[in-house]
C-alpha positions in Angstrom: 0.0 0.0 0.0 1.3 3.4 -0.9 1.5 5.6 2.1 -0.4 9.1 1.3 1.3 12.1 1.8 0.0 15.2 3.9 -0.9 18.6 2.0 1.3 20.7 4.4 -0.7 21.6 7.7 -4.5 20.4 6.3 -5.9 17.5 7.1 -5.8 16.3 3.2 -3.7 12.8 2.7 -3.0 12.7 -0.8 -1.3 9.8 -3.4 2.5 11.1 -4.3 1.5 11.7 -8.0 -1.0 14.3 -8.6 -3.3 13.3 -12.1 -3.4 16.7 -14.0 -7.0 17.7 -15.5 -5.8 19.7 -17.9 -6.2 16.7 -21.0 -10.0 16.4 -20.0 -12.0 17.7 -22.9 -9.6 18.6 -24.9 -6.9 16.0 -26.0 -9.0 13.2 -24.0 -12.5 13.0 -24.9 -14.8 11.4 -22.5 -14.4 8.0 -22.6 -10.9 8.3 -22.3 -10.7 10.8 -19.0 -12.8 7.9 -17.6 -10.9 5.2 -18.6 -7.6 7.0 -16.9 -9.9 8.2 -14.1 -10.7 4.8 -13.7 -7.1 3.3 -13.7 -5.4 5.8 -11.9 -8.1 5.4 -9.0 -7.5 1.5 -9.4 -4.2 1.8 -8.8 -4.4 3.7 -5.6 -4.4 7.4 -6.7 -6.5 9.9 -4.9 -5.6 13.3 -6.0 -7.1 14.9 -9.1 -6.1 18.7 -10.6 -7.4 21.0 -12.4 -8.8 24.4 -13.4 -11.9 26.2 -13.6 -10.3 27.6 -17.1 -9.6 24.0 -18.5 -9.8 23.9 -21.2 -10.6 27.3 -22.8 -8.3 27.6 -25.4 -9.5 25.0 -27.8 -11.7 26.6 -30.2 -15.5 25.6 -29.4 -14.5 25.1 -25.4 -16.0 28.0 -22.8 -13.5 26.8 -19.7 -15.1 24.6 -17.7 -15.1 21.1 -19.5 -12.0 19.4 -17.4 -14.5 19.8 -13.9 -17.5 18.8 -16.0 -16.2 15.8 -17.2 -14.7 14.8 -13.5 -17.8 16.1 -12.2 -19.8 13.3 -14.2 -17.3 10.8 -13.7 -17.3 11.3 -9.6 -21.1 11.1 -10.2 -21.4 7.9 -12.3 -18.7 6.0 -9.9 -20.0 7.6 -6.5 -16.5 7.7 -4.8 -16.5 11.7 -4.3 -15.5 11.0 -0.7 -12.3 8.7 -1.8 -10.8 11.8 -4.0 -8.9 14.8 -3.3 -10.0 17.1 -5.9 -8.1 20.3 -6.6 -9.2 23.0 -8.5 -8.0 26.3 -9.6 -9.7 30.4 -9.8 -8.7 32.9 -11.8 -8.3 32.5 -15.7 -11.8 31.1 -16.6 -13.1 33.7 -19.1 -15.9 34.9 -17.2 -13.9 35.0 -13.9 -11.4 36.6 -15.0 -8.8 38.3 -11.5 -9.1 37.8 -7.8 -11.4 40.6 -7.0 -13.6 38.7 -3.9 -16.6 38.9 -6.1 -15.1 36.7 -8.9 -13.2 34.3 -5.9 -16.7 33.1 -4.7 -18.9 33.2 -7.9 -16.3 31.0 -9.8 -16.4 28.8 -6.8 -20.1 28.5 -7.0 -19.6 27.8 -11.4 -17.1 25.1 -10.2 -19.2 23.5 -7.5 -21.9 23.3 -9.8 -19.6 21.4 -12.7 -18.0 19.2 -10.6 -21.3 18.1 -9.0 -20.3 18.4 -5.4 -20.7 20.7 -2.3 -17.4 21.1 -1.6 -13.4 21.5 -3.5 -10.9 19.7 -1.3 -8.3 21.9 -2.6 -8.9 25.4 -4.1 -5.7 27.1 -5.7 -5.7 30.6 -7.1 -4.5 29.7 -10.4 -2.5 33.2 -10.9 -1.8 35.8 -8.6 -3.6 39.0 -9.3 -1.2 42.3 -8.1 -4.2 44.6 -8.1 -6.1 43.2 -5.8 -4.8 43.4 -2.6 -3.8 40.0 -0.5 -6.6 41.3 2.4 -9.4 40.7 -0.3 -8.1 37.9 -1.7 -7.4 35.9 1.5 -10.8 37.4 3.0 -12.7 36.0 0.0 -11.3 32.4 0.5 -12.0 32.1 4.1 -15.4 32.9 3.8 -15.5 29.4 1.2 -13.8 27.9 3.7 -16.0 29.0 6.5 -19.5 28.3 4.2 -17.9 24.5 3.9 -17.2 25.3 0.2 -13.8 24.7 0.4 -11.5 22.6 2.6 -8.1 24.3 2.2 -7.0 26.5 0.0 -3.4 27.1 -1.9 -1.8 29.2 -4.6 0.1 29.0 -7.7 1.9 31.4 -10.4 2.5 34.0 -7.1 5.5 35.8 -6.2 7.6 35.1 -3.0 6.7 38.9 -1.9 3.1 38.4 -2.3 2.8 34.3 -1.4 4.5 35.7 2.3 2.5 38.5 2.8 -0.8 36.6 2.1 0.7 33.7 5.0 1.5 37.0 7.5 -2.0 38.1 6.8 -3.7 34.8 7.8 -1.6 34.6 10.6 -2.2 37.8 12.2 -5.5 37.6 11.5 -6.6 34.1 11.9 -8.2 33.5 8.6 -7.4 30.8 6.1 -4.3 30.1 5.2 -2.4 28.6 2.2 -1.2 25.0 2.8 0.3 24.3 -0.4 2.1 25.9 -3.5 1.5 24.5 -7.4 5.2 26.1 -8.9 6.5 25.3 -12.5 8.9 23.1 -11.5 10.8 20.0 -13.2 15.0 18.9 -13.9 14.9 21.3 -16.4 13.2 23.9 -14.9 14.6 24.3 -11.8 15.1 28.3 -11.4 11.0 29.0 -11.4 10.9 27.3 -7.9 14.3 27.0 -6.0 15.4 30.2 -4.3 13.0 32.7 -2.6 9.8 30.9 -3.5 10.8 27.5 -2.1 12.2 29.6 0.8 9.1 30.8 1.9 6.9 27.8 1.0 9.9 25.9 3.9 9.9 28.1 5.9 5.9 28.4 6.3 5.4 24.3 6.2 3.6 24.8 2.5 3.8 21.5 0.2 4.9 22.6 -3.3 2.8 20.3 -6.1 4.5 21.3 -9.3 3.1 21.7 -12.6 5.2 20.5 -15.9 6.9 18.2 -14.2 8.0 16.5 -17.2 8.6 19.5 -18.6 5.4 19.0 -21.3 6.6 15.6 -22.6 10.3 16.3 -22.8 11.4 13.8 -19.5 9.7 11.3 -21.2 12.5 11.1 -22.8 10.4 10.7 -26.2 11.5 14.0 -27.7 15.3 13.6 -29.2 16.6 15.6 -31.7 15.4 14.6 -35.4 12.6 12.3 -33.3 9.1 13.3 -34.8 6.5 13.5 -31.7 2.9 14.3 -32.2 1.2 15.8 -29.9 -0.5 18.9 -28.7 2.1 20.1 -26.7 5.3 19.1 -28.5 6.0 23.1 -29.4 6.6 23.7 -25.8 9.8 21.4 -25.2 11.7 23.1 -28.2 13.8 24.8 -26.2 14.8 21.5 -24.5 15.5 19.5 -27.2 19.3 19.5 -27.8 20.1 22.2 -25.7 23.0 21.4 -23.7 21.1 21.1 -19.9 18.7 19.3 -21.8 21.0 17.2 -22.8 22.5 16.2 -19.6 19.8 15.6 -18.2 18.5 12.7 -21.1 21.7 10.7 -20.6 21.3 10.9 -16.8 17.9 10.0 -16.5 18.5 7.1 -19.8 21.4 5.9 -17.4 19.5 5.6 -14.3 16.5 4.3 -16.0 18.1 1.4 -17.5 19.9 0.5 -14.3 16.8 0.1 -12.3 14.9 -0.9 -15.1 12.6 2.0 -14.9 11.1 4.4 -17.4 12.6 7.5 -17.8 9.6 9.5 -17.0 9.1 7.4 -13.2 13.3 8.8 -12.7 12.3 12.5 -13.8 9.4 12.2 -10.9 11.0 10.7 -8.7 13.9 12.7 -8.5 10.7 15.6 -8.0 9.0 14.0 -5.7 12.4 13.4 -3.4 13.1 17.5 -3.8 12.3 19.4 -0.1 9.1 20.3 0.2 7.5 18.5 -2.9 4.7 16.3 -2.0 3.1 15.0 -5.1 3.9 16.5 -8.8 1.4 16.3 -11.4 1.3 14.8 -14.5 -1.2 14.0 -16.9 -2.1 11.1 -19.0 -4.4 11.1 -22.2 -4.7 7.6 -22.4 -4.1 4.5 -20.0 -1.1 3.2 -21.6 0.7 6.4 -20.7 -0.4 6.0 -16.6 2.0 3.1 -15.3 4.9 5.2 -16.0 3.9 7.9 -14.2 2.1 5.7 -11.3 5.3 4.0 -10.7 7.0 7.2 -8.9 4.8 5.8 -5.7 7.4 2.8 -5.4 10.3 4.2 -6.9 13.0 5.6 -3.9 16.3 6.6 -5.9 19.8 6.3 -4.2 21.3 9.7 -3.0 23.9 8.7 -6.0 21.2 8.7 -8.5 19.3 11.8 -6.6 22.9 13.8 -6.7 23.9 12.7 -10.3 20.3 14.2 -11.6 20.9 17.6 -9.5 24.3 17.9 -11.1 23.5 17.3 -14.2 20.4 19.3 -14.4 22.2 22.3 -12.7 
């Protein structure tokens, strides 16, 4: 049995690999978001992500259709009590900002969509400057104080704002972050480590980073000259054959075939060992593509393999 991990100081016990939402209704139709739904709930997993905004960039989407299609699934296999669902506020084009007013109405639109009367885990997706960290905070206790929301986290923030949202909640007993979703991956490494990981230490936050296969590339599938297709292959250009990219293929190819492992499971794991990770997410468009990433749960690399990944990815 895979022991859960805890979201910082909530109460929420999650699975170490967080399934990312983001495919639903857009490069997974709906057979295929319940067939991974399905397996990765099979195989133990417990924590779902994704976005109120999901997926509103595909032409003939409105944002939304990632919660409606988990929304139905929950429905259809009655387990809403087994899963840890995260969602996120902010982008969806009609709730657009952080102003309190849009915080609890796109709640309410994400309630209704997933199908349930409370989000275990409510992120704002990306910080809004002009709206001051007193309204924003303010507007999420009250969901957590209605029983709309049991904890709530951010993402895309800076270190300067992230901290003075935590001193806020402290000195005035309100809700307060628990966790941290940063763009963070071997080849990525600058958008988290530094000030931002500082503060989320320091304040007991659990980071659960985004692209943590850096959109496909620590698959390992994307070589130079290799011909990929998929919808996201455009964004791991400037990985492929760039020298840090590079080194961090033959590491991972190295360790991989030593512990007979795939090379995405190494690129997790080496994630999911960092300080103050607790899960990273990754997404899976169809099944096949789930026991690689699944595998992180019972993969424990050496401090050898751990150290030769951080050198090489440095």
């Amino acid at each position: 049995m895979t022991s859960l991990r805890t979201l910082g100081a909530s109460d929420l016990e999650v699975f170490p690999l967080s399934l990312g939402g983001n495919v639903f209704g857009w490069t997974a139709d709906r057979a295929a978001s319940f067939a991974v739904l399905d397996a990765y709930t099979a195989a133990g997993g417990n924590f779902i992500d994704t976005a109120d905004a999901y997926s509103a960039w595909v032409e003939g989407n409105r944002g939304g259709e990632s919660e409606t299609l988990i929304g139905q699934w929950l429905a259809e296999r009655g387990n809403r009590a087994d899963v840890v669902v995260a969602t996120k506020v902010g982008s969806h084009p009609e709730y657009k900002g952080l102003s309190a007013a849009t915080v609890k109405g796109a709640a309410d639109a994400s309630l209704r969509r997933l199908g349930t009367d409370y989000i275990d885990l409510y992120y704002t997706h990306f910080d809004d400057p002009s709206v001051p960290v007193e309204e924003i905070i303010g507007a999420l206790d009250e969901l957590v104080r209605a029983g709309k929301v049991r904890a709530i986290a951010a993402s895309n923030i800076s270190p300067e704002r992230l901290q003075e949202s935590l001193d806020f909640s402290d000195r005035e007993g309100l809700a307060r972050y628990v966790a941290l979703q940063p763009h963070y991956n071997l080849v990525s490494r600058a958008t988290y480590e530094g000030p931002l990981q500082e503060v989320a230490s320091r304040s007991g936050l659990a980071a659960v980073p985004y692209f943590a296969l850096a959109s496909g590339f620590l698959t390992g599938k994307y070589r130079p000259g290799a011909q990929v297709e998929s919808a996201r292959s455009g964004r791991v250009e400037e990985y492929v054959g760039s020298e840090r990219g590079d080194r961090v293929l033959a590491a991972l190819d190295e360790i991989a075939e030593g512990r007979g492992a795939q090379v995405a499971t190494v690129a997790l794991a080496w994630l999911a060992a960092r300080p103050t990770v607790a899960a990273p997410i990754a997404s899976a468009r169809t099944v096949e593509q789930l026991p690689a990433l699944l595998a992180v749960a019972d993969l424990e690399l050496t401090d050898a393999e751990l150290g030769r990944l951080t050198a090489a990815s440095a």
